[in-house]
RODO-2510 file (C-alpha; in nm, 4 decimals, decimal comma):
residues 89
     n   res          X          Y          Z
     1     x    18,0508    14,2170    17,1162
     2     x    17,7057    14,3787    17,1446
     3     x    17,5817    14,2710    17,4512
     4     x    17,8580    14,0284    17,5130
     5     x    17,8270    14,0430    17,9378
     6     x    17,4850    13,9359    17,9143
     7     x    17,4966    13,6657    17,6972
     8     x    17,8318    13,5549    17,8908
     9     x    17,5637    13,5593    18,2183
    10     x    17,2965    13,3620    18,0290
    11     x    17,5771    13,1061    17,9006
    12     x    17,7293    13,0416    18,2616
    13     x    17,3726    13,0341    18,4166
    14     x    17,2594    12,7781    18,1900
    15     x    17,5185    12,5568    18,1839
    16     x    17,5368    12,5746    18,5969
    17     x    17,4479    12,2814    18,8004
    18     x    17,4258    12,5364    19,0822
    19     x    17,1564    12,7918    18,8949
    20     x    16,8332    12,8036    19,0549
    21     x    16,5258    12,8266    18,8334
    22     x    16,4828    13,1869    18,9511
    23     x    16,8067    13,2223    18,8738
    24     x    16,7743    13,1150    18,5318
    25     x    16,4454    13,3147    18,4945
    26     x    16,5893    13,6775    18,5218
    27     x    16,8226    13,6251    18,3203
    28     x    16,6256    13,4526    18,0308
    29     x    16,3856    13,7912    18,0791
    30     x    16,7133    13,9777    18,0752
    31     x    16,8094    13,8478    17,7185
    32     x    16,5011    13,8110    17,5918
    33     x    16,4170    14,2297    17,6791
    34     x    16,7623    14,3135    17,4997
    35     x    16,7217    14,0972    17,2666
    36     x    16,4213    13,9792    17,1457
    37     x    16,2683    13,6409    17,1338
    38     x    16,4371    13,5476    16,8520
    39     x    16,7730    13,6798    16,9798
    40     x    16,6810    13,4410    17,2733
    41     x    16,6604    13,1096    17,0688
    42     x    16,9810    13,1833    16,8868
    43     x    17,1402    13,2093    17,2409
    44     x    17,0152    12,9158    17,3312
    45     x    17,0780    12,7390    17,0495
    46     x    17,4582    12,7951    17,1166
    47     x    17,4599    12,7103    17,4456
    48     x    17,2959    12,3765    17,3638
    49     x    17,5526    12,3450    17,0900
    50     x    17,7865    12,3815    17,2792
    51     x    17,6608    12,1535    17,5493
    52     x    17,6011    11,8670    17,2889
    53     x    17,9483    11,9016    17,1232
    54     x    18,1216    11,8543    17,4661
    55     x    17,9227    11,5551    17,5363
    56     x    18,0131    11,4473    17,1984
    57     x    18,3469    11,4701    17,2662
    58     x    18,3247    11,3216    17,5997
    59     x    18,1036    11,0141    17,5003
    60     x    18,3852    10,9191    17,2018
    61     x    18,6838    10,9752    17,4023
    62     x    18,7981    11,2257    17,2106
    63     x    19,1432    11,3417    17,3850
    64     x    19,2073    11,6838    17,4870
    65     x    19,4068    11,9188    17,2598
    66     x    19,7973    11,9151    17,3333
    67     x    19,7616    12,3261    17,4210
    68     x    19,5023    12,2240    17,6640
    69     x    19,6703    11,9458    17,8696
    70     x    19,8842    12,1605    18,0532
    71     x    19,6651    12,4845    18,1620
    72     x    19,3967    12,1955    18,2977
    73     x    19,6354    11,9773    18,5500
    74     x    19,5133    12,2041    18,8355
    75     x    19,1428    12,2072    18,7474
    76     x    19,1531    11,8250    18,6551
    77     x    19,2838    11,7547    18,9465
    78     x    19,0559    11,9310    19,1810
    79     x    18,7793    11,7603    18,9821
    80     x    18,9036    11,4188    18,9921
    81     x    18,8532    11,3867    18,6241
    82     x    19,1337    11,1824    18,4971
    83     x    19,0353    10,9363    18,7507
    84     x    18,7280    10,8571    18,5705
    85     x    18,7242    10,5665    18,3663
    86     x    18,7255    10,7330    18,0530
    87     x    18,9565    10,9869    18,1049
    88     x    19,1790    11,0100    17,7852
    89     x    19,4921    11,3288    17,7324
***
């Protein structure tokens, strides 16, 4: 995919809880100079997409798919998540 390691960069920066503002500011410039302000938006636009549809998901209790259980125990785990009150598998 045509600049696919950038836009993998701006994805994980944005949706980081860690990601400083500076952070955040190179690579917007980054995406923005390859490209173009308009290229920008639309990678924003799926981030936040895909930002909203999780917490879509999450807000309806919609249950995690049966290929997904499985590969997640670890990470689950170390997160504590099914332990919140509206965990659903």
């Amino acid at each position: 995919m045509p600049h696919g390691e950038l836009l993998m960069r701006f994805s994980e920066v944005a949706a980081s809880l860690d990601a400083s503002p500076a952070q955040l500011a190179v690579v917007v410039a980054d995406v923005i100079e390859a490209l173009g302000a308009l290229g920008f938006v639309e990678a924003a636009a799926t981030v936040a997409n895909f930002t909203m549809m999780t917490r879509i998901a999450d807000g309806t209790g919609t249950p995690l798919d049966p290929g997904t259980v499985e590969p997640t125990i670890a990470l689950r785990d170390a997160m504590g998540i099914d332990d919140l009150v509206s965990a659903r598998l």
